[in-house]
C-alpha atoms as a printed R data frame, in Angstrom:
    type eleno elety resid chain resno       x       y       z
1   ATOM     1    CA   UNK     A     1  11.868  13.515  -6.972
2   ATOM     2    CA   UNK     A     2  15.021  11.375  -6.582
3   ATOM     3    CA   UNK     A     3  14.738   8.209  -4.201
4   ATOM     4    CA   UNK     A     4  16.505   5.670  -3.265
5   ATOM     5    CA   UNK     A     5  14.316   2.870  -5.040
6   ATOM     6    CA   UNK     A     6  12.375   0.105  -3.010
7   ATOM     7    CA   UNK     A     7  13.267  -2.753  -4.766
8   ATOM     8    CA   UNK     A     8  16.811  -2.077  -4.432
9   ATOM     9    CA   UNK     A     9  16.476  -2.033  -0.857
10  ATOM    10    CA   UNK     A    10  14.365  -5.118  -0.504
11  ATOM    11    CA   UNK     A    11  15.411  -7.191  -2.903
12  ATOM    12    CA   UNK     A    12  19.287  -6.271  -3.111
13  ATOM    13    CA   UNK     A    13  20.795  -4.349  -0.629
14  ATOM    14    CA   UNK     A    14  18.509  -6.475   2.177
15  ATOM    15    CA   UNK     A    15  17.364  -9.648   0.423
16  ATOM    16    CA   UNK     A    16  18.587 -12.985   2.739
17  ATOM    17    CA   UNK     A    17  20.197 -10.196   5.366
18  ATOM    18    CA   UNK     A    18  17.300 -10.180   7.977
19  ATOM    19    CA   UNK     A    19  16.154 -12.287  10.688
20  ATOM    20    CA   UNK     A    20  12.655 -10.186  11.669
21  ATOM    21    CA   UNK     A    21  10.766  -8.358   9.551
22  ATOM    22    CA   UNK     A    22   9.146  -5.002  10.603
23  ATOM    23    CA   UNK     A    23  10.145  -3.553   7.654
24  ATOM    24    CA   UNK     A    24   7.452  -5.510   4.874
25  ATOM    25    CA   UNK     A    25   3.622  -3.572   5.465
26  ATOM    26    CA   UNK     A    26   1.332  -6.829   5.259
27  ATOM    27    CA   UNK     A    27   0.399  -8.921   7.862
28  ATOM    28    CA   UNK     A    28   2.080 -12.286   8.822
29  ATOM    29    CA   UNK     A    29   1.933 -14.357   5.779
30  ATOM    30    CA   UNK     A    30  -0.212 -16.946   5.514
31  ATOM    31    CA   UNK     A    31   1.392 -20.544   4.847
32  ATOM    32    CA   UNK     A    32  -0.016 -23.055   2.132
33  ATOM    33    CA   UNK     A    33  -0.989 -25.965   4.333
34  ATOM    34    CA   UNK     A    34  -3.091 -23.734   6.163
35  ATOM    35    CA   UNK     A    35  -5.848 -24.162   3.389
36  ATOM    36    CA   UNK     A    36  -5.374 -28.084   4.244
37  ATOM    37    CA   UNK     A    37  -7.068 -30.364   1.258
38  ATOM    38    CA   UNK     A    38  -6.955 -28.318  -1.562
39  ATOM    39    CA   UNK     A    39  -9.582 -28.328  -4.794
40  ATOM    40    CA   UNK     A    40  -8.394 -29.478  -8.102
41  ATOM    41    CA   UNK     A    41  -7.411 -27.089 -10.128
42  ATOM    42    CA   UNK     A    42  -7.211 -26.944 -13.782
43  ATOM    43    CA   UNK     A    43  -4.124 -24.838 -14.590
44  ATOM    44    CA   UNK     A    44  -5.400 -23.196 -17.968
45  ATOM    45    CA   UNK     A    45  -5.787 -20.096 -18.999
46  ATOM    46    CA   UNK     A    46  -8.788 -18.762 -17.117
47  ATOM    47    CA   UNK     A    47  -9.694 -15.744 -17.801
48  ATOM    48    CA   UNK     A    48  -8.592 -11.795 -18.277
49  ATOM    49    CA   UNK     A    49 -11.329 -10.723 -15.789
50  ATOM    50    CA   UNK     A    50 -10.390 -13.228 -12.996
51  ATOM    51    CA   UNK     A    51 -12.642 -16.214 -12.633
52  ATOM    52    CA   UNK     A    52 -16.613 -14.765 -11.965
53  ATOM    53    CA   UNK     A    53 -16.705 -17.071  -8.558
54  ATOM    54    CA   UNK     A    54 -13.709 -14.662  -7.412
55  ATOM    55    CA   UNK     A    55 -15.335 -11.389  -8.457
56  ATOM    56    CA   UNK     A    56 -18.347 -11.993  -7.210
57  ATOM    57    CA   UNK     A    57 -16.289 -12.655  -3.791
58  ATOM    58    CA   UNK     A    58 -14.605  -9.385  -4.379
59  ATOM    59    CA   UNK     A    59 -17.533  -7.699  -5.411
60  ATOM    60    CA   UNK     A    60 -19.322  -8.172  -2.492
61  ATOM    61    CA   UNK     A    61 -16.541  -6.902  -0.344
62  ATOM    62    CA   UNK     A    62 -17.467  -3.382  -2.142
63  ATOM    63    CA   UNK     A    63 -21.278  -4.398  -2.198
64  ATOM    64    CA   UNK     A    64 -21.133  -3.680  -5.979
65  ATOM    65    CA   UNK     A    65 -21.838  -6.282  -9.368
66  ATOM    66    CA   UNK     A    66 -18.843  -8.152 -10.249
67  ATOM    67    CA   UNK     A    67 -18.983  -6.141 -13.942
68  ATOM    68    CA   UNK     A    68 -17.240  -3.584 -11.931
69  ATOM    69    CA   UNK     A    69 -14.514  -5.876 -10.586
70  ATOM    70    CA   UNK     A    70 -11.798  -6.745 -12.550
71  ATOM    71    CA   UNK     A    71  -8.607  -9.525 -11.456
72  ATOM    72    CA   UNK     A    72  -5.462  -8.693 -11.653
73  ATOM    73    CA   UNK     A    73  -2.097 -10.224 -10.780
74  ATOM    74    CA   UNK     A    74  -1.789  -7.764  -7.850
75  ATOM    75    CA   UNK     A    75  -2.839  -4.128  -7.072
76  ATOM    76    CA   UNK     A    76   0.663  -3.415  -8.160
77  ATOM    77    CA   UNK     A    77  -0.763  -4.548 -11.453
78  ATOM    78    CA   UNK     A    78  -4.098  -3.334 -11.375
79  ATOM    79    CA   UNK     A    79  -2.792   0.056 -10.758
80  ATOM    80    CA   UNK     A    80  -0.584  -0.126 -13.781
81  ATOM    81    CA   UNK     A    81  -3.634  -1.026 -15.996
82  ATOM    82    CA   UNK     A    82  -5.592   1.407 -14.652
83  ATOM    83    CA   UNK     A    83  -2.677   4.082 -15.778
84  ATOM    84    CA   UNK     A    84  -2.540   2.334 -19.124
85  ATOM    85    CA   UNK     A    85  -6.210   2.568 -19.344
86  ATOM    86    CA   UNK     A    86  -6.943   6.297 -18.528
87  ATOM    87    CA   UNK     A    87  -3.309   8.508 -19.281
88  ATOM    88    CA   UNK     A    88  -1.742   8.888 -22.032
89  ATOM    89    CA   UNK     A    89   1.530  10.753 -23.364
90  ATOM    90    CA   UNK     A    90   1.527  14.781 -22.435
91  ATOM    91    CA   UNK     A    91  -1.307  14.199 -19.387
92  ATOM    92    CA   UNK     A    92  -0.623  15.430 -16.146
93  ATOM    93    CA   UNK     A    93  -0.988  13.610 -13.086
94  ATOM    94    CA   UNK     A    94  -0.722  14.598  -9.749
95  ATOM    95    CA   UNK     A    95   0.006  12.572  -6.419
96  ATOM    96    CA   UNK     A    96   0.786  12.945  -2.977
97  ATOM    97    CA   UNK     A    97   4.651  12.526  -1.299
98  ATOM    98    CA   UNK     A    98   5.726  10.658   0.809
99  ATOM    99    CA   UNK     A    99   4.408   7.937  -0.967
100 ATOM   100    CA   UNK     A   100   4.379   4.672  -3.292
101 ATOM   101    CA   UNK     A   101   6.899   5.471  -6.376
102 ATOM   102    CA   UNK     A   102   4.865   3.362  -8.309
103 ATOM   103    CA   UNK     A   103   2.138   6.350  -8.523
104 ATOM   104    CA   UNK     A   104   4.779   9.314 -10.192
105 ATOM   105    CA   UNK     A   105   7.124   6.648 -12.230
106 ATOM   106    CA   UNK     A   106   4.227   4.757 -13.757
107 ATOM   107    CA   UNK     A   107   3.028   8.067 -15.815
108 ATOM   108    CA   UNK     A   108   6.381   9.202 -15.930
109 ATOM   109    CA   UNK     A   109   7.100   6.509 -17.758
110 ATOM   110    CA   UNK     A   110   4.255   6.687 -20.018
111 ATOM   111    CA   UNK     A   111   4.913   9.938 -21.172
112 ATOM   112    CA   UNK     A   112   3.121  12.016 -18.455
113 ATOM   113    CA   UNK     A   113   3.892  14.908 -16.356
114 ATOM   114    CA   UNK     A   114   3.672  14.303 -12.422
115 ATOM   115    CA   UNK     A   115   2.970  16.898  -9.607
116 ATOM   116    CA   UNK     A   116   3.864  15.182  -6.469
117 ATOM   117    CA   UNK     A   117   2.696  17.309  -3.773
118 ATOM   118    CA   UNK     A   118   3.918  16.760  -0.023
119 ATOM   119    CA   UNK     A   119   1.417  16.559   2.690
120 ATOM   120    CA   UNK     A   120   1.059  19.456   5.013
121 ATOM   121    CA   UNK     A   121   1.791  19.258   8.939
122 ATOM   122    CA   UNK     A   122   1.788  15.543  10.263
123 ATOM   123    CA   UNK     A   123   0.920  14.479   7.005
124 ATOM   124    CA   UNK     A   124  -2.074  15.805   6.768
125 ATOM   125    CA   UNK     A   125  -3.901  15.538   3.454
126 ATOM   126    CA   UNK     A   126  -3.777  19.220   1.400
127 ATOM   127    CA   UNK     A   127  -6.559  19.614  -0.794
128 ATOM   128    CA   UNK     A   128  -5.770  23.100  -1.521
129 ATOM   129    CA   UNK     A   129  -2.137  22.057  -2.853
130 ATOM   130    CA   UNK     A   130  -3.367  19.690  -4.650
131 ATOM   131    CA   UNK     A   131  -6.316  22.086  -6.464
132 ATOM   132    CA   UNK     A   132  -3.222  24.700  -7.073
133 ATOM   133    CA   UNK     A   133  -1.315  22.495  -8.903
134 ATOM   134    CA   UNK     A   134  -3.880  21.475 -11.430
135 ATOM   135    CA   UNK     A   135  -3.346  22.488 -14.676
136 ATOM   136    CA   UNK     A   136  -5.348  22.368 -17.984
137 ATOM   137    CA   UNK     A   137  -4.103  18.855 -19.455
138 ATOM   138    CA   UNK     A   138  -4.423  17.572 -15.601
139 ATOM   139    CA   UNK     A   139  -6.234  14.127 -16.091
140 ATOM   140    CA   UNK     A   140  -6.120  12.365 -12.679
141 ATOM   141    CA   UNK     A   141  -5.199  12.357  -9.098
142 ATOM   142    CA   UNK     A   142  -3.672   8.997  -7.393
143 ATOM   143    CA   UNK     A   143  -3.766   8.593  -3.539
144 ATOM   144    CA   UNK     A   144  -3.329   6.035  -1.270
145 ATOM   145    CA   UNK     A   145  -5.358   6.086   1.700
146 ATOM   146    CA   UNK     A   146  -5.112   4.990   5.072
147 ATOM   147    CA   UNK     A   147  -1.749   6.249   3.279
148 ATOM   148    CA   UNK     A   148   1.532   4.198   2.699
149 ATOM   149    CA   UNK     A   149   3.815   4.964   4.734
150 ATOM   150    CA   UNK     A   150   2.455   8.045   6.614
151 ATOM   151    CA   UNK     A   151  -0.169   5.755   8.299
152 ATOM   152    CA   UNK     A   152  -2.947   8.867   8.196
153 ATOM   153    CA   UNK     A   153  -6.337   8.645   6.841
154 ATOM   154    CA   UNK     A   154  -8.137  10.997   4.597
155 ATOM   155    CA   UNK     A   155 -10.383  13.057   7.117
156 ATOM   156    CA   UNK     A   156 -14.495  12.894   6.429
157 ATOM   157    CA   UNK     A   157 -13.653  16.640   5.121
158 ATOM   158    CA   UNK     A   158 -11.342  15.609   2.627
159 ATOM   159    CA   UNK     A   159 -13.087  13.013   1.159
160 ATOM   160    CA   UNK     A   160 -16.193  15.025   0.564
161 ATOM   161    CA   UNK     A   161 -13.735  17.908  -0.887
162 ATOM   162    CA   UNK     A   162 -11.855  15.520  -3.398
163 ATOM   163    CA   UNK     A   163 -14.901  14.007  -4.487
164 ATOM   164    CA   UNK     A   164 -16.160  17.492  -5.297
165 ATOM   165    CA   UNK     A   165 -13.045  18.206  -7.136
166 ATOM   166    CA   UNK     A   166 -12.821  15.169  -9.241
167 ATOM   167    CA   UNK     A   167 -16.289  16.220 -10.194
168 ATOM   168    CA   UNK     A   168 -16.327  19.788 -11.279
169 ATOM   169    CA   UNK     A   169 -12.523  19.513 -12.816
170 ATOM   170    CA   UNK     A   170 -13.286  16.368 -14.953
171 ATOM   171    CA   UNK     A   171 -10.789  14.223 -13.212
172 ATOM   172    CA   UNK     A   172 -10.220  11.071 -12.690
173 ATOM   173    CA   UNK     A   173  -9.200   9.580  -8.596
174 ATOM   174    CA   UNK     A   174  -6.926   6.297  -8.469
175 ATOM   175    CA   UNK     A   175  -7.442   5.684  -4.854
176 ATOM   176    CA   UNK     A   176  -5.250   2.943  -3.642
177 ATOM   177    CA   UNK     A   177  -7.246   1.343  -0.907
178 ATOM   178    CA   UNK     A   178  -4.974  -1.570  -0.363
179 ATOM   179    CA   UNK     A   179  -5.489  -1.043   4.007
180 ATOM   180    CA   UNK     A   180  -9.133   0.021   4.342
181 ATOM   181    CA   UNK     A   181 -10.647  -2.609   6.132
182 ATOM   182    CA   UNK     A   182 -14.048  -2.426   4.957
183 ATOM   183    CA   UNK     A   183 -14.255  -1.590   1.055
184 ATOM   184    CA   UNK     A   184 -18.141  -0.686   1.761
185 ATOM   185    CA   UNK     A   185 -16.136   2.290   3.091
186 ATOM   186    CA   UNK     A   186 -14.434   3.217  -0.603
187 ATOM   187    CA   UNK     A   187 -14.315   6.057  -2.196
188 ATOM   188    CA   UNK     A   188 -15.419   4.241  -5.281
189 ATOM   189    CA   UNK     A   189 -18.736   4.618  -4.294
190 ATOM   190    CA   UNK     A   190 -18.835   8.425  -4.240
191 ATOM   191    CA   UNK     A   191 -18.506   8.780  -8.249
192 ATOM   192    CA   UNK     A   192 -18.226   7.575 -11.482
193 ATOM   193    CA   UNK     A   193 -15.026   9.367 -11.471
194 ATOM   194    CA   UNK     A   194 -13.322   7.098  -8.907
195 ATOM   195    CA   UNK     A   195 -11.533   3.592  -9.475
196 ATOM   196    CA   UNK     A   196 -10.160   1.780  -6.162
197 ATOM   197    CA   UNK     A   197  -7.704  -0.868  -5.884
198 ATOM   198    CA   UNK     A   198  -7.135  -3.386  -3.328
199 ATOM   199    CA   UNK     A   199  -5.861  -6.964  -2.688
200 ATOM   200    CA   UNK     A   200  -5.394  -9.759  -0.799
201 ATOM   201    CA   UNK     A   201  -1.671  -8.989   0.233
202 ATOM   202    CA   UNK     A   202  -1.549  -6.705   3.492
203 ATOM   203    CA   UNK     A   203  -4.374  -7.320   5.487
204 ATOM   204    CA   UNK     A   204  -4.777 -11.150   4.375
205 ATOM   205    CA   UNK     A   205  -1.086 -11.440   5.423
206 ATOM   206    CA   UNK     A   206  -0.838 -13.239   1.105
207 ATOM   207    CA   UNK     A   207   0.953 -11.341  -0.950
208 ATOM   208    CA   UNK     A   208   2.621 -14.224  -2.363
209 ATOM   209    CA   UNK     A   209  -0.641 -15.107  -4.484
210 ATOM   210    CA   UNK     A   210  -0.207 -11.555  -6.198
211 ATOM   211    CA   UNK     A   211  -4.457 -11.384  -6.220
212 ATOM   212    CA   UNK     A   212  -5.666  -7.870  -6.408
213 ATOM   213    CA   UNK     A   213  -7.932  -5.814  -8.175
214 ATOM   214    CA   UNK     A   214  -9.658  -3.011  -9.200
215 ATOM   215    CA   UNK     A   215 -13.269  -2.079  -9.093
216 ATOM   216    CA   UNK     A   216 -14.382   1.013 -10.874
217 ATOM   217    CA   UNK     A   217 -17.074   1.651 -13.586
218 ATOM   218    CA   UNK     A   218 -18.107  -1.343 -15.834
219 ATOM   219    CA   UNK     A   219 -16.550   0.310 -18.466
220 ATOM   220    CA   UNK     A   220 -13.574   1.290 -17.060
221 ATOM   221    CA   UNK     A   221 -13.009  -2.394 -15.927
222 ATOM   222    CA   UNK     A   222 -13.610  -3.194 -19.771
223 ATOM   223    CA   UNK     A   223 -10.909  -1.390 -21.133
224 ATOM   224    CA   UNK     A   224  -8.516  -2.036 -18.570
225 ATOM   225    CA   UNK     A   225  -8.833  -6.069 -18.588
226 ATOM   226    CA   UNK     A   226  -8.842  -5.669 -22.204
227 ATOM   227    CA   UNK     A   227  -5.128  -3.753 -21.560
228 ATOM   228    CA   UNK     A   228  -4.203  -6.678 -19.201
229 ATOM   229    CA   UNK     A   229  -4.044  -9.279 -22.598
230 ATOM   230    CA   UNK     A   230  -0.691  -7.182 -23.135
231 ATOM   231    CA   UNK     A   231   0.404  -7.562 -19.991
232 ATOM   232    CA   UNK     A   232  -0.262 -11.407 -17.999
233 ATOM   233    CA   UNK     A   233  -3.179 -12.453 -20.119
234 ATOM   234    CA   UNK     A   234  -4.640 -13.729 -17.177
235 ATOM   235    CA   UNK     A   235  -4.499 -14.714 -13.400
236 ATOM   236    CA   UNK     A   236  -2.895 -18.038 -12.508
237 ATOM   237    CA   UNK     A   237  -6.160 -20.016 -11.817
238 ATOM   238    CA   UNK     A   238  -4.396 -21.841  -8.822
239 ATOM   239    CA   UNK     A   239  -3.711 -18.492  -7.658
240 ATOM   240    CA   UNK     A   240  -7.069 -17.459  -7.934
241 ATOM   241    CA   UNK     A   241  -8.627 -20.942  -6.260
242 ATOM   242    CA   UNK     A   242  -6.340 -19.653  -3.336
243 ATOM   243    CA   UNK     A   243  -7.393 -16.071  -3.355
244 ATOM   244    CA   UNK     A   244 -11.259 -17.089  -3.181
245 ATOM   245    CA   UNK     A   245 -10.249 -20.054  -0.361
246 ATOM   246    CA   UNK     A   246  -8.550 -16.986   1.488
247 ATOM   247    CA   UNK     A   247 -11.984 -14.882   0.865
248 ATOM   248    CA   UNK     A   248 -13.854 -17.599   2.038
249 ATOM   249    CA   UNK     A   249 -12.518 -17.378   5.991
250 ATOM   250    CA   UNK     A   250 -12.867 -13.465   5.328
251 ATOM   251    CA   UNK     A   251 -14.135 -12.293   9.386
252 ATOM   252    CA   UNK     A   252 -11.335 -14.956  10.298
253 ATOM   253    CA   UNK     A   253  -8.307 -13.392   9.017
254 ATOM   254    CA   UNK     A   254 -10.392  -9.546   9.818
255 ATOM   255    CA   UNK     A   255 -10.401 -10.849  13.447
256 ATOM   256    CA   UNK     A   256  -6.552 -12.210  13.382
257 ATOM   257    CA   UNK     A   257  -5.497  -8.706  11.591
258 ATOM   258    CA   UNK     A   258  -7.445  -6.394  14.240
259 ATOM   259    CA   UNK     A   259  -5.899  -8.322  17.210
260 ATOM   260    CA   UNK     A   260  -2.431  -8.327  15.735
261 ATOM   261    CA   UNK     A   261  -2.459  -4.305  15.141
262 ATOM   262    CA   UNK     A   262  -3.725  -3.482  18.635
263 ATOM   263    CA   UNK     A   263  -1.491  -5.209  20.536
264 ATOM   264    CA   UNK     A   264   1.538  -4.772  18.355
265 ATOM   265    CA   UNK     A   265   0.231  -0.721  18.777
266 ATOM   266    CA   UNK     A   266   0.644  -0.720  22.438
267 ATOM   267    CA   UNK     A   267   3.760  -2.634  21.784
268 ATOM   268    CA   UNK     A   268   5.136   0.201  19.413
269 ATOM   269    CA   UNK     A   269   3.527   3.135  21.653
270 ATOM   270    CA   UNK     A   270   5.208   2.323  24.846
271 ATOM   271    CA   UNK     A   271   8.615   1.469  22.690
272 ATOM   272    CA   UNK     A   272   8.338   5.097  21.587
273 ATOM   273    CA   UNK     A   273   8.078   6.355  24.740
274 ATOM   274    CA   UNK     A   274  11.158   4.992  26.422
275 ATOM   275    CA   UNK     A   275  13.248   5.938  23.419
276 ATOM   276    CA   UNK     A   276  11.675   9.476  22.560
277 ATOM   277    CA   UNK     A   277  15.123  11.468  21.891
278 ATOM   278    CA   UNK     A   278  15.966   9.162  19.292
279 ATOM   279    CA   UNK     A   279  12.521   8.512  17.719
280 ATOM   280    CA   UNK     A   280   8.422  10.311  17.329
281 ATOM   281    CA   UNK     A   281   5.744   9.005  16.633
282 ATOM   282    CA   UNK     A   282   3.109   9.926  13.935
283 ATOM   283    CA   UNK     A   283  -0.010   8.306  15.297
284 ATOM   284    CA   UNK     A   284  -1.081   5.380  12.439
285 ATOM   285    CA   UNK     A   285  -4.972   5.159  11.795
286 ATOM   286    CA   UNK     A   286  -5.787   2.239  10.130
287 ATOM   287    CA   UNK     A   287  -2.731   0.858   9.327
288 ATOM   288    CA   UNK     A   288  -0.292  -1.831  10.360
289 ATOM   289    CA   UNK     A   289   2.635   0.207  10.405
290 ATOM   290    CA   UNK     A   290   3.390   3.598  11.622
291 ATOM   291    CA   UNK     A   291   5.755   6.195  10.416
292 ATOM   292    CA   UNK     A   292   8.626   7.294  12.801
293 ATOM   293    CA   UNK     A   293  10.558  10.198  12.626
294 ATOM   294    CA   UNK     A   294  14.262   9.501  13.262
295 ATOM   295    CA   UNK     A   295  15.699  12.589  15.576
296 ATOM   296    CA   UNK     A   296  19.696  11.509  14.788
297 ATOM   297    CA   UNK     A   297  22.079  13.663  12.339
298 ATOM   298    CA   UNK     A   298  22.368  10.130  10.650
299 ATOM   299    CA   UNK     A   299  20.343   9.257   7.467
300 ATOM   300    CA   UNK     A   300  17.324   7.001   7.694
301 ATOM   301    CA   UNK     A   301  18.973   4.932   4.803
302 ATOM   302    CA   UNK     A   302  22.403   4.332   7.126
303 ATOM   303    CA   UNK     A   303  20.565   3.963  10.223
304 ATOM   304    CA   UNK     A   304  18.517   1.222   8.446
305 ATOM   305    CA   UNK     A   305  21.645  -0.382   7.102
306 ATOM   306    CA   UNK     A   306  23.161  -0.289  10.515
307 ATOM   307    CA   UNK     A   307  19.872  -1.885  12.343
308 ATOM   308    CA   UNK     A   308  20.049  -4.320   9.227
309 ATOM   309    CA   UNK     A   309  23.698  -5.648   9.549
310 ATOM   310    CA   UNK     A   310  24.120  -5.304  13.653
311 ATOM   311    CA   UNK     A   311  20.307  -6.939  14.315
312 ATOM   312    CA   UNK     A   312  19.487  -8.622  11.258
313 ATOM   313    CA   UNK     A   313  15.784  -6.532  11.588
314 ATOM   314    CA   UNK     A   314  14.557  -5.078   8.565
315 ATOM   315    CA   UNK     A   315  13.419  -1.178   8.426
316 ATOM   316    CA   UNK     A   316  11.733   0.835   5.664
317 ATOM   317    CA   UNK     A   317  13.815   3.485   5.327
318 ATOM   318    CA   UNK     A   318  12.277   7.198   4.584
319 ATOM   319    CA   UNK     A   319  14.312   7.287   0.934
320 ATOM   320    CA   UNK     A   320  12.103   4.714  -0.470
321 ATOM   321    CA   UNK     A   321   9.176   6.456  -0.182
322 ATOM   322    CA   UNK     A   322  11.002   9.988  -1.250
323 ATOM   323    CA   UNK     A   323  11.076  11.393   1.845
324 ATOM   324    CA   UNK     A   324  14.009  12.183   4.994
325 ATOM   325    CA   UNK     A   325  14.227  11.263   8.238
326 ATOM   326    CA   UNK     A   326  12.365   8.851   8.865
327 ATOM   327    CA   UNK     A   327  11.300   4.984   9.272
328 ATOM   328    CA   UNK     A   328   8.447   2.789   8.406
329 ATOM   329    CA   UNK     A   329   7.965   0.317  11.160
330 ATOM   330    CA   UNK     A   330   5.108  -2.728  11.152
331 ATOM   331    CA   UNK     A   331   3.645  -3.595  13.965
332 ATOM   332    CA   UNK     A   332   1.228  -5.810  13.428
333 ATOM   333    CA   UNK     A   333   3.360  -8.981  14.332
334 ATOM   334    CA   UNK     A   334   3.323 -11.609  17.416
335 ATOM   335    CA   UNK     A   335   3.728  -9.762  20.094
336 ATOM   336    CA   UNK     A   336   7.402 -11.385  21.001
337 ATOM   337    CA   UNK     A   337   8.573 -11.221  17.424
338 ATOM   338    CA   UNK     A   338   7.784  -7.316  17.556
339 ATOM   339    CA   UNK     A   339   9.730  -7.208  21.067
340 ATOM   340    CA   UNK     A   340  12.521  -9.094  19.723
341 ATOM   341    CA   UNK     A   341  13.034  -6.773  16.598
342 ATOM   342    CA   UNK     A   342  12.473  -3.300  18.531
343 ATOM   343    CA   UNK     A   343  14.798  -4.277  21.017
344 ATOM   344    CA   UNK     A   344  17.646  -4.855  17.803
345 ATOM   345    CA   UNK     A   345  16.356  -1.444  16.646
346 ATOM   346    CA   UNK     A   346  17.170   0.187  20.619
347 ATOM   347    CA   UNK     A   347  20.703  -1.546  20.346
348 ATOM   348    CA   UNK     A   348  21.405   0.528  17.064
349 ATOM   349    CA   UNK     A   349  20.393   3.723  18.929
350 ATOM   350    CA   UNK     A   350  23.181   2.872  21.827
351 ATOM   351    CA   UNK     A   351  25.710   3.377  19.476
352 ATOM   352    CA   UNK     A   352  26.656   7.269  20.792
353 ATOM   353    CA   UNK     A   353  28.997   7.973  17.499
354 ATOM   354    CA   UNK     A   354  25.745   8.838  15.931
355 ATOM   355    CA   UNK     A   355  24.410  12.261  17.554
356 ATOM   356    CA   UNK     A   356  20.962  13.673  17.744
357 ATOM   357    CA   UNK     A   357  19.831  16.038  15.311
């Protein structure tokens, strides 16, 4: 799959270019001096597991021990270890398009094959595309779900089918959870077979602490932390004094996240609806962002450029995520800021020397 990559969007083509972001999936960022007096902080080493006062915090978002959390600086990280920690060189390893490119060029890179199999109608899951393409040296499935960027969630159906799957075929599930809001809800729990990985970026609005983590089998979470000495060493314990502080006013920032997605929903809905022959909807469940289909003859890449230099609003544009014709939009944002940055996006579709598909 070639794509236009998401760091070269983000951090070149758009870095220092926008004035609203709708284009970034977490919620408003948190700001430092909203912790007020902070703790001292001893800025050693700490350790590869993340500091136990942390885990236990984490752990207890999953209602598991904290032997089956590990730290890490990230989920982007704690995905990466968990690759490390159960591929190797001439595995297979299949995962679901559109999606994170993180999940096919992280075994790629490692010296796997990767299936990447597209989602059927409205990106809905396909557990029978993903069961053909298994193969013999097949050695785990990655999703992401409530999925990045589709927005869809992995029906009660599905879940009990890929759980079954993992189970009989031997495999192992990387389940990116990083927008479920209640980890008692993971798929971790379902088998032995299952790791999940979450952090504190999207729905704590903080992914400038890089905390995540993984929580899995307390042997899995072994032999990755023992991986992540050849990667960070360990987490930044101010970092990690942040991430618990953050953990700490948990139903707070649950509360400010839920309010922020259903009104910037309605927002988005309505938006939709008075500019439905340029734009549809696929109806997000879970998520603070939505996936829009773009109806013009124009590429999602150049209409995000366009929205980018003539409104100074930033986009997600379908390419990133290997996919065509398309946008992903955020929505939870004040309710004005959201206004603001849709109504840059409805000045872009004025322009009438770009037709409709």
């Amino acid at each position: 799959m070639q794509t236009y990559r998401i760091q070269d969007w983000v951090f070149k083509d758009a870095l220092g270019r926008y004035d609203i972001d709708l284009g970034d999936s977490n919620a408003p960022c948190i700001t430092l001096n909203s912790f007020g007096v902070l703790p001292p902080v001893v800025l050693d080493y700490g350790t590869d597991r993340g500091a136990r006062h942390l885990r236990e915090q984490v752990a207890d978002l999953y209602g598991v021990s904290a032997e089956q959390i590990g730290i890490a600086h990230g989920a982007q990280e704690a995905l990466y270890l968990i690759y490390r920690t159960l591929v190797k060189p001439g595995d297979h390893v299949i995962t679901t398009g559109p999606g994170w490119q993180q999940s096919w060029e992280a075994p790629r890179a490692i010296g796997c094959s990767v299936s990447i199999v597209p989602y059927g109608l409205g990106f809905n899951f396909d557990i029978a595309a993903i069961e053909a393409v298994i193969q013999n040296n097949t050695r785990a499935i990655v999703i992401n779900a409530p999925c990045n960027p589709t927005g869809r969630m992995l029906s009660v159906t599905d879940r009990a089918a890929l759980v079954r799957l993992v189970e009989e075929r031997g495999l192992f599930l990387i389940a990116d959870e990083e927008y479920l809001l209640d980890l008692k809800e993971s798929l971790v729990h379902q088998s032995n077979n299952i790791v999940s990985v979450a952090s504190l970026s999207k729905i704590y609005g903080a992914p400038g602490l890089r905390v995540g983590w993984l929580a899995a089998t307390s042997a899995i979470v072994r032999d990755a932390m023992a991986y992540k000495h050849l990667t960070t060493i360990s987490n930044s314990t101010l970092c990690e004094t942040l991430g618990s502080l953050v953990l700490e006013r948990q139903p707070h920032y649950i509360l400010q996240y839920q309010g922020l997605m259903q009104q910037g929903l309605f927002i988005l809905r309505e938006w939709i609806q008075h500019h439905a022959i340029w734009v549809e909807l696929v109806e997000p469940e879970g998520t603070p962002f939505a996936w829009v289909y773009l109806k013009s003859e124009e590429t999602s890449l150049d209409f995000c450029r366009r929205v980018l230099k003539n409104s100074r609003v930033l986009l997600m544009p379908a390419e990133v995520f290997g996919e065509e014709k398309g946008l992903r939009i955020t929505f939870a944002r004040e309710s004005e800021q959201l206004k603001v940055g849709l109504a840059g996006v409805s000045a872009c579709f004025a322009d009438t020397s770009h037709s409709i598909a």
